[in-house]
C-alpha beads as a LAMMPS data file, in Angstrom:
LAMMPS data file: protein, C-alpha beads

246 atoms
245 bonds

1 atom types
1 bond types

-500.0 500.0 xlo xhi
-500.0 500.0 ylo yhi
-500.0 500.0 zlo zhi

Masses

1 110.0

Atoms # bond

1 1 1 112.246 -95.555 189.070
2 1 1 114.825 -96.004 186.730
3 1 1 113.403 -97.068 183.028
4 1 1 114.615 -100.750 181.007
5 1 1 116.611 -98.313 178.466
6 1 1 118.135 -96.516 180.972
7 1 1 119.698 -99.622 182.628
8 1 1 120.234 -101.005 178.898
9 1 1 121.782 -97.736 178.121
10 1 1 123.744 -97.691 181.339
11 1 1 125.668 -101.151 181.329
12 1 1 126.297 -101.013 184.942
13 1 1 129.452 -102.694 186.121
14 1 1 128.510 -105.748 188.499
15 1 1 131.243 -108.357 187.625
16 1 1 134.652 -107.925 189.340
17 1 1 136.994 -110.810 189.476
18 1 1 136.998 -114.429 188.458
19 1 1 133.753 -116.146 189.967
20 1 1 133.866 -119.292 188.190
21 1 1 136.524 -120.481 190.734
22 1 1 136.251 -120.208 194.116
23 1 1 140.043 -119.998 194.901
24 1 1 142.194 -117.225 194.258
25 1 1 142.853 -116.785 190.679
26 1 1 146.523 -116.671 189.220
27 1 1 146.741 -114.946 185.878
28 1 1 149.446 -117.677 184.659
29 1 1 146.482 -120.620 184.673
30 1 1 144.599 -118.765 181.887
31 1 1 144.868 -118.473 178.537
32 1 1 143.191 -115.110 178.272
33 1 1 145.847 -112.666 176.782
34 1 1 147.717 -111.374 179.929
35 1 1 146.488 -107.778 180.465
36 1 1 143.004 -109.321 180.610
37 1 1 144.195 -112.071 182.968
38 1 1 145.591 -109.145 184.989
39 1 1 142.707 -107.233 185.443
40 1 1 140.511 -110.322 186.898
41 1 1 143.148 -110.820 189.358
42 1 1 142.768 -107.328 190.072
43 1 1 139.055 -107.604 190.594
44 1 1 138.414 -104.339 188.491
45 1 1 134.644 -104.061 187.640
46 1 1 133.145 -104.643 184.626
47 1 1 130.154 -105.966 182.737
48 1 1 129.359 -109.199 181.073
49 1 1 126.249 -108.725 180.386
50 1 1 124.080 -110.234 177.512
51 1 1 123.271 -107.951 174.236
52 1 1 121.016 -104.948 173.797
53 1 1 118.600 -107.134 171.822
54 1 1 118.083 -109.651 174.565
55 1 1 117.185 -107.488 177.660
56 1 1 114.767 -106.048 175.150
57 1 1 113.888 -109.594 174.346
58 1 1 113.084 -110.743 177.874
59 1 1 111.039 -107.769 179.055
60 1 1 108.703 -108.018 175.539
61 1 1 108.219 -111.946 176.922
62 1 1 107.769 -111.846 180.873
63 1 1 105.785 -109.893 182.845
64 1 1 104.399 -109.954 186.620
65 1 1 102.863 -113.093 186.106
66 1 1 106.079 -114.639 184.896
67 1 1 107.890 -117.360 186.537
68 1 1 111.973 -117.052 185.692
69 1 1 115.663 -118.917 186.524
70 1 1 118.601 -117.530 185.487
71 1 1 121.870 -119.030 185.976
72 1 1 124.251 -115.751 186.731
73 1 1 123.638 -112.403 187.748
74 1 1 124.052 -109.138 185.993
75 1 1 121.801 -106.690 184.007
76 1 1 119.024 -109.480 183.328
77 1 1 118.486 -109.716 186.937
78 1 1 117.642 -106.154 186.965
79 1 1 115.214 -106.519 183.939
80 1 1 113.708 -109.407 185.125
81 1 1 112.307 -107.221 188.696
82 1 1 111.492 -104.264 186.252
83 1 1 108.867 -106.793 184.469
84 1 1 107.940 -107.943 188.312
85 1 1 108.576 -111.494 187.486
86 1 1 108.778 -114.452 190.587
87 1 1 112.911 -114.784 189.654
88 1 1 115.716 -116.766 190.951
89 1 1 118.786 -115.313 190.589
90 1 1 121.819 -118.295 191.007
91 1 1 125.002 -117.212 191.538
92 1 1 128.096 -117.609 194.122
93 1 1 129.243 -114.379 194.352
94 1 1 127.930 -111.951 196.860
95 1 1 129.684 -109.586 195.898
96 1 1 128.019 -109.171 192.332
97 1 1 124.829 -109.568 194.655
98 1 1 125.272 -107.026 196.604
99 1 1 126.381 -104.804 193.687
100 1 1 122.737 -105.121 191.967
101 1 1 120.963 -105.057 195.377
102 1 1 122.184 -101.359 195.603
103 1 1 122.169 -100.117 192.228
104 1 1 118.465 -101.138 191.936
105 1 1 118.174 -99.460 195.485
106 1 1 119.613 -96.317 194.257
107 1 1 117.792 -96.314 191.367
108 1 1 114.293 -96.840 192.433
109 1 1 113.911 -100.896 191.408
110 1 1 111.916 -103.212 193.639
111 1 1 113.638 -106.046 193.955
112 1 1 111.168 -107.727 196.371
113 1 1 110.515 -110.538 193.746
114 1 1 113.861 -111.324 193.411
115 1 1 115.563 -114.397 195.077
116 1 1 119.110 -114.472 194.759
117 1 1 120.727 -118.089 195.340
118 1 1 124.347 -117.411 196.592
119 1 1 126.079 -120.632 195.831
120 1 1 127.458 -122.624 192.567
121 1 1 124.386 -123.917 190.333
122 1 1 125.867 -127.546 190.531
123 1 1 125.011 -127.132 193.879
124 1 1 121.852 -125.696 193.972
125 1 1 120.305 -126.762 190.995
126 1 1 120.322 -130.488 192.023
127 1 1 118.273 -129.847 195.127
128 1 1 115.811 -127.422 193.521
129 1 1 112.191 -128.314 194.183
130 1 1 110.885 -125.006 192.192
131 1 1 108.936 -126.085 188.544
132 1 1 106.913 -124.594 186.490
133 1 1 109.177 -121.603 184.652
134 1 1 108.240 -120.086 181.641
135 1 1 111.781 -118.995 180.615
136 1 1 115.464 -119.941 181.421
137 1 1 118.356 -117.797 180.840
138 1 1 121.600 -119.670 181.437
139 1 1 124.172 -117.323 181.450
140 1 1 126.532 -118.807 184.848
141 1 1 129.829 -120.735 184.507
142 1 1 130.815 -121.323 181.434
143 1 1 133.565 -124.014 181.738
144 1 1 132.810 -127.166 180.636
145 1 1 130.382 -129.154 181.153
146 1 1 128.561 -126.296 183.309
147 1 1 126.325 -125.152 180.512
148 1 1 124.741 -128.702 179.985
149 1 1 124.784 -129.236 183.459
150 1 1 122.172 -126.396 184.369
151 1 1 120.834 -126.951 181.054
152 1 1 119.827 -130.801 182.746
153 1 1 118.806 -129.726 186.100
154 1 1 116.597 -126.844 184.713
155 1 1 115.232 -128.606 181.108
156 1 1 112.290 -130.446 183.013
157 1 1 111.642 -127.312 184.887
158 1 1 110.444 -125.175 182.237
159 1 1 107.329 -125.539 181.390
160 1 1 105.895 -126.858 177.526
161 1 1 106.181 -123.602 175.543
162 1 1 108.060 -121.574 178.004
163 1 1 111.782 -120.188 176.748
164 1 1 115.226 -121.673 176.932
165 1 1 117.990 -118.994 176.434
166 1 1 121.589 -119.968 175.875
167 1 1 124.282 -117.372 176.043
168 1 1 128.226 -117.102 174.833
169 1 1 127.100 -120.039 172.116
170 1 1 130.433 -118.687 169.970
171 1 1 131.975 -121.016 173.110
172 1 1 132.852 -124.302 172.410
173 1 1 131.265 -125.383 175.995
174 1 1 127.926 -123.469 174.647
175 1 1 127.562 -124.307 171.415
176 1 1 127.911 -127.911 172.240
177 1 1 124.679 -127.590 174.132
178 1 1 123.106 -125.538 170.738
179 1 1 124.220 -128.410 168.442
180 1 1 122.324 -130.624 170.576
181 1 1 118.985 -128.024 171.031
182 1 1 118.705 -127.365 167.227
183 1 1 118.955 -131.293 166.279
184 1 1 116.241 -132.223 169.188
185 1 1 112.548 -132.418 168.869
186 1 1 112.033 -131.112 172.460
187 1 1 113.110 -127.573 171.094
188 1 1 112.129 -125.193 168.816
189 1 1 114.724 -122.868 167.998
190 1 1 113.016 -119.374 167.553
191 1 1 115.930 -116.795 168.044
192 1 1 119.568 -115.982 166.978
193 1 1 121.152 -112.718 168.789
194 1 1 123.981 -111.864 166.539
195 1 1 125.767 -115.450 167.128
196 1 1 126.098 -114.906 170.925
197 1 1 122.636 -115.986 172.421
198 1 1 120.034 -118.446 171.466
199 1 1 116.358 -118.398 172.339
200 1 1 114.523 -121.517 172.420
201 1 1 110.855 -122.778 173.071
202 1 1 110.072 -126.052 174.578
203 1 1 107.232 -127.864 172.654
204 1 1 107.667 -131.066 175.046
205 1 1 106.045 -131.585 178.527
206 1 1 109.115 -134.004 178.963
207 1 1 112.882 -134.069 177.159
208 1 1 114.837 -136.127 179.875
209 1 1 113.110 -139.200 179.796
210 1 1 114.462 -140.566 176.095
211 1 1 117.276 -142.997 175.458
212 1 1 119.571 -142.208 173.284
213 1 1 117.954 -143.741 170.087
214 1 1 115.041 -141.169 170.660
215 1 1 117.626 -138.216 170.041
216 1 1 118.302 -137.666 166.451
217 1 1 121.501 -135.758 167.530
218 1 1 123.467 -138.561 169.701
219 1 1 122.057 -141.316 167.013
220 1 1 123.311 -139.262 163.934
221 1 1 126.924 -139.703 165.475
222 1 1 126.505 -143.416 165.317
223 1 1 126.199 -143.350 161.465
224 1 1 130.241 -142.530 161.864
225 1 1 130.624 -145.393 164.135
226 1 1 132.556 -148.507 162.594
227 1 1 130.075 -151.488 161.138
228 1 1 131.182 -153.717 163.857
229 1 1 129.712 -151.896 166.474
230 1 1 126.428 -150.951 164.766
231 1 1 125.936 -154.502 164.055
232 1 1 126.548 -155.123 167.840
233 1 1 124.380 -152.617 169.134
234 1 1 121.295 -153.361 166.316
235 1 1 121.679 -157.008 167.668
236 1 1 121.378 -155.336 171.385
237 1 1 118.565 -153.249 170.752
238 1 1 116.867 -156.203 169.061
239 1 1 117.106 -159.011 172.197
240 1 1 115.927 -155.683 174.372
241 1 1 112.541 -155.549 171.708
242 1 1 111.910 -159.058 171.931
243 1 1 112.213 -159.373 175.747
244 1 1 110.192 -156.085 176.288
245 1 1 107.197 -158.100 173.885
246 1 1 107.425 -160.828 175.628

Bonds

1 1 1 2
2 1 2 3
3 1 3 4
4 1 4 5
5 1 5 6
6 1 6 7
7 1 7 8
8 1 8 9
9 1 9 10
10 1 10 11
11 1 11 12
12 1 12 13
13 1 13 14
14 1 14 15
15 1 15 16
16 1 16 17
17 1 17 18
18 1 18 19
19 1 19 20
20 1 20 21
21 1 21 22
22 1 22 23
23 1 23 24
24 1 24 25
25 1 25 26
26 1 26 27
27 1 27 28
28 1 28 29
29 1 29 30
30 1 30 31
31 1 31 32
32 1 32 33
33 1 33 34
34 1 34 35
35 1 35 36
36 1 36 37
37 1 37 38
38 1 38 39
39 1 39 40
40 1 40 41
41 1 41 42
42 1 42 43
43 1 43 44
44 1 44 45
45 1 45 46
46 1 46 47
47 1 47 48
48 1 48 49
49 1 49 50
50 1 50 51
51 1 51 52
52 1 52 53
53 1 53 54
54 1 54 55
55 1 55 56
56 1 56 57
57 1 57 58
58 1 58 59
59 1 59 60
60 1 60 61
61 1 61 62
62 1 62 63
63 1 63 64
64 1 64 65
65 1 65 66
66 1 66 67
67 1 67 68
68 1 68 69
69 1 69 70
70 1 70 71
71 1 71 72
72 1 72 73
73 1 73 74
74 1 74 75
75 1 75 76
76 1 76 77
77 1 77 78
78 1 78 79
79 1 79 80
80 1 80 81
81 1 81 82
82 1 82 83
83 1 83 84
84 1 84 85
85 1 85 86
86 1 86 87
87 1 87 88
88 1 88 89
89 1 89 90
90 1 90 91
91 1 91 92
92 1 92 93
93 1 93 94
94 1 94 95
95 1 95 96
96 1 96 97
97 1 97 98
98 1 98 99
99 1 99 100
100 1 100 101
101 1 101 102
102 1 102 103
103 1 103 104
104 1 104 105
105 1 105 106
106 1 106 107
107 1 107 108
108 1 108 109
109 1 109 110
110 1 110 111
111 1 111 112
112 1 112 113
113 1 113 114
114 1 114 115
115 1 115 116
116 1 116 117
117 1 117 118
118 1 118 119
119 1 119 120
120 1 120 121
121 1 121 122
122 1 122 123
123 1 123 124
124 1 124 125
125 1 125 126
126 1 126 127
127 1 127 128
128 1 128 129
129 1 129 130
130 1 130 131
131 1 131 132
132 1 132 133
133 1 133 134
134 1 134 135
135 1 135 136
136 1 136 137
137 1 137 138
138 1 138 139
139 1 139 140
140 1 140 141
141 1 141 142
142 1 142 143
143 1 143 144
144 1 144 145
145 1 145 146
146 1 146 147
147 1 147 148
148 1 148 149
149 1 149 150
150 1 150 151
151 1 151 152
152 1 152 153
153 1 153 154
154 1 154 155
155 1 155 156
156 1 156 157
157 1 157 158
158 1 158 159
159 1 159 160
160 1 160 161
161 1 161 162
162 1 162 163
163 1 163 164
164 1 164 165
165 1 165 166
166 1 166 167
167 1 167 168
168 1 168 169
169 1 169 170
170 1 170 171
171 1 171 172
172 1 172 173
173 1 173 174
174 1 174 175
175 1 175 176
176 1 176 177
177 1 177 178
178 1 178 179
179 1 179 180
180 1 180 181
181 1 181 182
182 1 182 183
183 1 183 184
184 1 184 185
185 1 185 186
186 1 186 187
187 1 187 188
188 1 188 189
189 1 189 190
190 1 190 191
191 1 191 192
192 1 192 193
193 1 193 194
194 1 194 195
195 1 195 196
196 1 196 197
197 1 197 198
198 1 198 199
199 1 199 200
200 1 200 201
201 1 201 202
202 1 202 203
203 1 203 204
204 1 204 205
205 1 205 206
206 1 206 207
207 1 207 208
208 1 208 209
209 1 209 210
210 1 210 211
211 1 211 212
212 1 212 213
213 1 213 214
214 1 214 215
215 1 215 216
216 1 216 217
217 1 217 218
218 1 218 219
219 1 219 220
220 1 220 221
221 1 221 222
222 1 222 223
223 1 223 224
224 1 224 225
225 1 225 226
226 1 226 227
227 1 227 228
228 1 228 229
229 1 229 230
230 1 230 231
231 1 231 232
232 1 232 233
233 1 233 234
234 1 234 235
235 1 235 236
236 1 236 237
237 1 237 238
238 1 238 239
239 1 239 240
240 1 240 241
241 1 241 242
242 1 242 243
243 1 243 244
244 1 244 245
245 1 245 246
């Protein structure tokens, strides 16, 4: 079987084309520079996958005992079966699916603990009656709002000291979704790789069920807002006090 450095050191190509979209792609709607554009219309292979650093990260922190969700497909998947975790794989294209299904084959990786979901994660994740994870990689569409959206559906999932990792933050869709993990109490921020991918640990059982006064992140943006409305929302949250004592 095929060791973690070797598939670290071999960077095999699973990505070919533009998966984010699910019609055909037409190099004029992007603003990638052209020859780059080109080449995902072309559906030449290649690999996105996450840094060095964090495949090393995630097999020092899982093992067979493990419970995992990653949002995407690539070289991760193929570290997550080396460590034997229970892992869901979510991503539409079954093309990259197949691609890892027979490199691990040829290369002696059991990918019997593997589930691959082969649909969008808006749809899937929504649905998803799995809990209990002890560490997240979201690393699947990156358009906006995608990120925060399997951020929400998978958040609750992940179990009170179990890992949240965030990649591409150095995009503006990501590193919205940082800003927002860094400033909240739910996470502790415990990892920077280089810029590109954040590790966090959850020290809450629960960080859905807050309003948005509980979040020092959305309620430091009010301190901007004009006086009138701060007066007009104090005077809100005030009638909602005195009818919740009452």
């Amino acid at each position: 079987m095929i060791s973690l450095e070797e598939v670290i050191s071999a960077r095999p190509d699973f990505h070919t084309g533009e998966t984010e979209i699910r019609r055909a792609f037409q190099p004029d709607e992007s603003l990638l520079p052209q020859s780059e554009a080109r080449n995902l219309e072309q559906c030449k292979a290649t690999c996105y996958g996450i840094g060095e650093d964090v495949l090393r990260f995630l097999a020092d922190n899982i093992d067979e005992r493990s419970k995992t969700l990653e949002t995407g497909a690539g070289c991760s998947t193929l570290v997550f079966a080396l460590r034997k975790a229970q892992h869901t794989a979510i991503t539409p294209s079954e093309t990259e699916i197949r691609s890892i299904l027979k490199y691990a084959g040829d290369n002696g990786i059991t990918m019997d603990k593997v589930r691959f979901i082969p649909e969008p994660s808006e749809r899937y994740l929504p649905r998803c009656d799995e809990t209990g994870f002890d560490l997240v990689l979201l690393d699947g569409k990156h358009a906006f709002p995608w990120p925060v959206v399997d951020w929400f559906f998978t958040a609750d999932r992940l179990k009170r000291g179990g890992w949240m990792l965030i990649d591409d933050v150095q995009m503006r869709s990501v590193a919205v979704l940082a800003d927002f993990m860094h400033a909240d109490p739910g996470w502790e921020p415990v990892h920077d790789f280089s810029g590109k991918t954040l590790a966090f640990r959850k020290v809450r059982d629960n960080v859905l069920d807050v309003a948005w006064h509980m979040q020092p992140w959305t309620a430091a943006n009010m301190q901007d807002a004009p006086p009138g409305i701060l007066r007009r929302i104090r005077r809100r949250l005030g009638k909602l006090l005195r009818r919740g004592a009452t």
